[in-house]
LUMTIBA-512449 format. One record per residue (C-alpha): x, y, z; residue in three letters; residue number from 1. Coordinates in pm, whole numbers, plus 50000, padded with zeros to 5 digits. Example, Ala and Ser with C-alpha at 12.3 -4.5 7.8 and 13.67 -1.06 7.14 Angstrom:
<atoms>
> x/y/z/code/pos
> 51230/49550/50780/ALA/1
> 51367/49894/50714/SER/2
</atoms>
This chain:
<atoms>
> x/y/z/code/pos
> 73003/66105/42587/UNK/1
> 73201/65895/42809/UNK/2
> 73062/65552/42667/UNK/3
> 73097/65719/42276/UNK/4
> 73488/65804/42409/UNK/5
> 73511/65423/42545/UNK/6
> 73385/65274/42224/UNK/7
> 73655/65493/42001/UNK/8
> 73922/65366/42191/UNK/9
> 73851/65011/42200/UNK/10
> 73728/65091/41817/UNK/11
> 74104/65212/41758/UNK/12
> 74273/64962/41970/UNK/13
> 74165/64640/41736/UNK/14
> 74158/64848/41419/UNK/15
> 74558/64859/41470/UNK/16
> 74582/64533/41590/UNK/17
> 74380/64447/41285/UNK/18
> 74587/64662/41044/UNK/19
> 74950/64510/41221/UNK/20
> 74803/64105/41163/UNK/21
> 74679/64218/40786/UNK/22
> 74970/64388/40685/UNK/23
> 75217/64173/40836/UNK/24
> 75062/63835/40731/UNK/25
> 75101/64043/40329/UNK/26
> 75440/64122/40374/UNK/27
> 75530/63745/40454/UNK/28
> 75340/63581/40243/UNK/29
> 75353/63779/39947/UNK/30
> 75584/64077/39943/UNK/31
> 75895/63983/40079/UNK/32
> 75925/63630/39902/UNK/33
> 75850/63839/39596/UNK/34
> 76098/64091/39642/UNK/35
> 76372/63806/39713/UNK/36
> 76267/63655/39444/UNK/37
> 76272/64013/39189/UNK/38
> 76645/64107/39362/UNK/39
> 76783/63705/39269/UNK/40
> 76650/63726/38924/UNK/41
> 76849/64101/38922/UNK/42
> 77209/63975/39017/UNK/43
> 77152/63696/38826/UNK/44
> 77099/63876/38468/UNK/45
> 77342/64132/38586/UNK/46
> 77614/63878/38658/UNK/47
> 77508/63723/38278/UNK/48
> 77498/64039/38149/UNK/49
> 77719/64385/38249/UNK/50
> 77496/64559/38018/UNK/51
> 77156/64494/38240/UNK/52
> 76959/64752/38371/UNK/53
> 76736/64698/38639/UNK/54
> 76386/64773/38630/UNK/55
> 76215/64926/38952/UNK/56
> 76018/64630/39104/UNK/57
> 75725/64742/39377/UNK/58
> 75723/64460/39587/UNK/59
> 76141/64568/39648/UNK/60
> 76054/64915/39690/UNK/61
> 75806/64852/39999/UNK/62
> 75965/64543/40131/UNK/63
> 76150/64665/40409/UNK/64
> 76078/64749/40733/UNK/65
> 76017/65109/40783/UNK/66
> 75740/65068/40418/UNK/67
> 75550/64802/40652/UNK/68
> 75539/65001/40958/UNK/69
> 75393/65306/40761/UNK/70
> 75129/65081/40559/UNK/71
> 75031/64942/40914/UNK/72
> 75007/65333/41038/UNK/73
> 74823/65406/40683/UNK/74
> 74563/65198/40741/UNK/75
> 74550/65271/41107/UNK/76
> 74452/65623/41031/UNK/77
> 74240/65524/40745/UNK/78
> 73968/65307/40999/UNK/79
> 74005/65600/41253/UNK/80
> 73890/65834/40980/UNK/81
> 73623/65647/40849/UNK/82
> 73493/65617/41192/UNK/83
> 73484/65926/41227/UNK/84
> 73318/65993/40870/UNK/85
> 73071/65738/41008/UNK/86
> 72968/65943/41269/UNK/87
> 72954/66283/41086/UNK/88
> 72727/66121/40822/UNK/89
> 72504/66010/41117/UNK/90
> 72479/66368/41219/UNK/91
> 72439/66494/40894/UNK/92
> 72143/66260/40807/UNK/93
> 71929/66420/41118/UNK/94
> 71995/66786/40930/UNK/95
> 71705/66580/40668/UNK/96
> 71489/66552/40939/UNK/97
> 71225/66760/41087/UNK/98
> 71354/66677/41447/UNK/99
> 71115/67004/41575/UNK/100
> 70779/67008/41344/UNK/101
> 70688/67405/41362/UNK/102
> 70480/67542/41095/UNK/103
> 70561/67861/40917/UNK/104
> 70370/68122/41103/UNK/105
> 70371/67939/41466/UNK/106
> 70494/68116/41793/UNK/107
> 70713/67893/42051/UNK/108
> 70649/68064/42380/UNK/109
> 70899/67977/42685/UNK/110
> 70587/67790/42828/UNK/111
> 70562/67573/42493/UNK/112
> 70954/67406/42518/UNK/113
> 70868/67096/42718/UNK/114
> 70630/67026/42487/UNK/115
> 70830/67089/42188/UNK/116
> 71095/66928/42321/UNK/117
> 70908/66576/42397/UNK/118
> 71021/66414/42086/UNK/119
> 71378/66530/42138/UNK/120
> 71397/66330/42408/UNK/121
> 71197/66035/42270/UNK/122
> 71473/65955/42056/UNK/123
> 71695/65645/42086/UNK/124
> 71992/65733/42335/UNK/125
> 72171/65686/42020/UNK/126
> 72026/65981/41813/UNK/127
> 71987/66232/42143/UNK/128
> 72383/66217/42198/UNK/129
> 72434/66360/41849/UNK/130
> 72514/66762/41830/UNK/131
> 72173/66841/41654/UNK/132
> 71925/66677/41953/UNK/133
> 72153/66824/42194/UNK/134
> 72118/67138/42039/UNK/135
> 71758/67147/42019/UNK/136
> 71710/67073/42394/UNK/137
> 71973/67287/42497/UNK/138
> 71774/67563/42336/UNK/139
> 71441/67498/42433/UNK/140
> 71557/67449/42804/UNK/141
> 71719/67794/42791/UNK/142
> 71456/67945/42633/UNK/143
> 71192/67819/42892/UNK/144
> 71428/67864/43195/UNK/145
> 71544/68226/43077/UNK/146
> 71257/68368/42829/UNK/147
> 71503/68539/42620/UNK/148
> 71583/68502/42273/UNK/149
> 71896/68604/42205/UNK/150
> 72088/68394/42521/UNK/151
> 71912/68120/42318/UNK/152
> 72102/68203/41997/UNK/153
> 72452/68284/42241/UNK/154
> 72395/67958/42417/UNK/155
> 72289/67752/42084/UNK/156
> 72634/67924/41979/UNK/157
> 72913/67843/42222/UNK/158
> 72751/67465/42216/UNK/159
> 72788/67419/41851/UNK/160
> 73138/67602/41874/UNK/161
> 73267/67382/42147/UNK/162
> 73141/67076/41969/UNK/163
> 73382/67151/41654/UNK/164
> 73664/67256/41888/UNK/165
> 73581/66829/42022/UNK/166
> 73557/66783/41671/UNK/167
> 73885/66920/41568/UNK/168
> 74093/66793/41875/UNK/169
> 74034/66419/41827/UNK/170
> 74184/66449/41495/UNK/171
> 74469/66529/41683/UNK/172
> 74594/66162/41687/UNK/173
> 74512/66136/41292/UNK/174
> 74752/66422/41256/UNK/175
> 75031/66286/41489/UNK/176
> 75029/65917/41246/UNK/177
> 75064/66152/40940/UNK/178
> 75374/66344/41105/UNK/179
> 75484/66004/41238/UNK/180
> 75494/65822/40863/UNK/181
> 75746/66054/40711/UNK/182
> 75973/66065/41018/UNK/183
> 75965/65628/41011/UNK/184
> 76076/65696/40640/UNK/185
> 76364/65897/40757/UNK/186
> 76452/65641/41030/UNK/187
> 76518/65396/40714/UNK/188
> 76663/65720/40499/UNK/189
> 76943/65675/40791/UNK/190
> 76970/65317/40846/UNK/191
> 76997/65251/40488/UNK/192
> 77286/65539/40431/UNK/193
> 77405/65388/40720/UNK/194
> 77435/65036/40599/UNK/195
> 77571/65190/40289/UNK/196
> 77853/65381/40474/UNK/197
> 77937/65037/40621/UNK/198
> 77973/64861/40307/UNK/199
> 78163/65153/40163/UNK/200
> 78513/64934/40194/UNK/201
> 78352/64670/39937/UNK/202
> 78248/64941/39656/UNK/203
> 78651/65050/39671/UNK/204
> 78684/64687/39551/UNK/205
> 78455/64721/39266/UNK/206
> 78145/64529/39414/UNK/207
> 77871/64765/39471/UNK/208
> 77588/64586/39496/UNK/209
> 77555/64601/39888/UNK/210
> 77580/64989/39844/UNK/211
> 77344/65022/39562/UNK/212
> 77065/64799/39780/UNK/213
> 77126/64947/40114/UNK/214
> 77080/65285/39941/UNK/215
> 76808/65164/39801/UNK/216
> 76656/65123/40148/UNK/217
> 76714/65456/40267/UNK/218
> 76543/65593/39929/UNK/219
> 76334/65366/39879/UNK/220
> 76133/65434/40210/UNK/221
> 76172/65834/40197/UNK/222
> 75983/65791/39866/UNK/223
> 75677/65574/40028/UNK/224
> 75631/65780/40364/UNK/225
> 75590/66106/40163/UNK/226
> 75306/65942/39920/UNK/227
> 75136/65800/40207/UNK/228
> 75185/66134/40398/UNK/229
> 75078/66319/40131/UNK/230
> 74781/66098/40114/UNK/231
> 74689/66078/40446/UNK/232
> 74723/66469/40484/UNK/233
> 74434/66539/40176/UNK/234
> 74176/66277/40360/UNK/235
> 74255/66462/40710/UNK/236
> 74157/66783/40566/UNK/237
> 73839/66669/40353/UNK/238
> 73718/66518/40720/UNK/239
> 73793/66868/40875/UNK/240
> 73622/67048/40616/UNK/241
> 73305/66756/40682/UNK/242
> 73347/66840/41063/UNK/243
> 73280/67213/41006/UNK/244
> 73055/67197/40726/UNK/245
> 72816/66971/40973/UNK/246
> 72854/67228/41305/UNK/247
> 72759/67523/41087/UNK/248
> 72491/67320/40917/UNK/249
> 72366/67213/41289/UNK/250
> 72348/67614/41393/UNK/251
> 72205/67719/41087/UNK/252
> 71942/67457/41168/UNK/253
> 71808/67545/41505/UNK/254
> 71803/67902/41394/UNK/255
> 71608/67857/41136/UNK/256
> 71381/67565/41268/UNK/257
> 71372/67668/41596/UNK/258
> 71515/68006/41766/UNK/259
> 71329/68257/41452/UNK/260
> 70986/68116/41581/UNK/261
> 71081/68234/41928/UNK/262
> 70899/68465/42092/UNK/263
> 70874/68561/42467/UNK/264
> 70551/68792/42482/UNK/265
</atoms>
């Protein structure tokens, strides 16, 4: 567990580094010249023409600050989740697998679990840390050290339950980027009302086009936190729904593979 914690951090800690260099080098290289470019060729058919209405360009509605620190937290979150998609469908492929070959029929007595559980723990180190293996030999170790059925089932029980608790706290940080995306968007809300506010003195003189682009800044970045929020939140809970899906597949499989052929007369 501790190594499987170690890896997920170090796994997290170059994803962002990964996501800042990708989405930074973007916005320099393409975005933000763009945008210039888009907001030049604006005042310059505006000053030709009084008339001219703007069309919404997307490379100047991300190209500020606050849009690049919530891609960079989008994607952030997006390689933690599929890491930890990665790992459920791991667990999910051993529910395939007849990890415990009992015939229909067959009696496990308490005296039988070391030997049924001999190709548990022949399994790579990499398979016997999963929920299901652990599972397995949790049960057939109770079973032979207590020769009862039913603190087999309790015990199977609180191990799977704990395991989706796990489960469900580490998507804790997952969670705290999608709260944190909307409030960065609100940080620029503010800024740009604030820049706007500033530049109020030059709209009383009849130029508003520092108003109209520093409110376009504050808008403009309210409007891409809540899509990427919104996003973020329907992948969080399909992976929670996976999570629990896979624990109650993972009981449902040792009772039926395992704890029904029980028996300890």
């Amino acid at each position: 567990m501790k190594s499987s914690f170690s890896t997920e951090f170090v796994f997290q800690l170059f994803s962002l580094i990964i996501a800042i260099i990708v989405v930074h080098t973007a916005y320099v290289g393409v975005i933000r010249p763009n945008a210039a470019a888009v907001i030049e060729e604006q005042r310059v058919m505006m000053a030709q023409d009084p008339d001219y209405v703007s069309e919404r360009s997307g490379f100047v509605i991300v190209k500020d600050f606050e849009q690049e620190a919530c891609f960079v937290l989008m994607f952030w979150a997006l390689s933690i989740m599929g890491y930890k998609a990665w790992g459920a469908s791991r667990e999910k492929a051993l529910l395939n697998l007849d990890l415990v070959p009992v015939s229909d029929g067959v009696r496990i007595l308490p005296e039988d679990s070391r030997e049924y559980a001999r190709p548990l723990q022949a399994l790579p180190e990499s398979q016997r840390s999963l929920l299901l293996p652990r599972a397995l030999l949790g049960a057939l170790g109770r079973f032979g050290a207590t020769r009862n059925v039913q603190d087999v089932s309790s015990s199977t029980h609180t191990l799977v339950t704990s395991e989706a608790e796990r489960l469900e706290s580490e998507l804790s940080m997952i969670r705290y980027i999608a709260w944190a995306i909307p409030s960065i968007g609100f940080i620029g809300t503010v800024r740009g009302i604030g820049a706007a506010l500033g530049l109020a003195h030059r709209a009383v003189d009849g130029d508003i086009s520092g108003v109209s682009q520093s409110l376009g800044t504050a808008f403009n970045s309210t409007f891409i936190a809540l899509l990427i929020s919104i996003f973020l939140m329907f992948l969080v809970h399909q992976l929670q729904l996976l999570q629990e899906r896979l624990a109650f597949d993972a009981e449902s499989y040792v009772d039926q593979r395992l704890i029904r052929h029980m028996h300890a007369d």
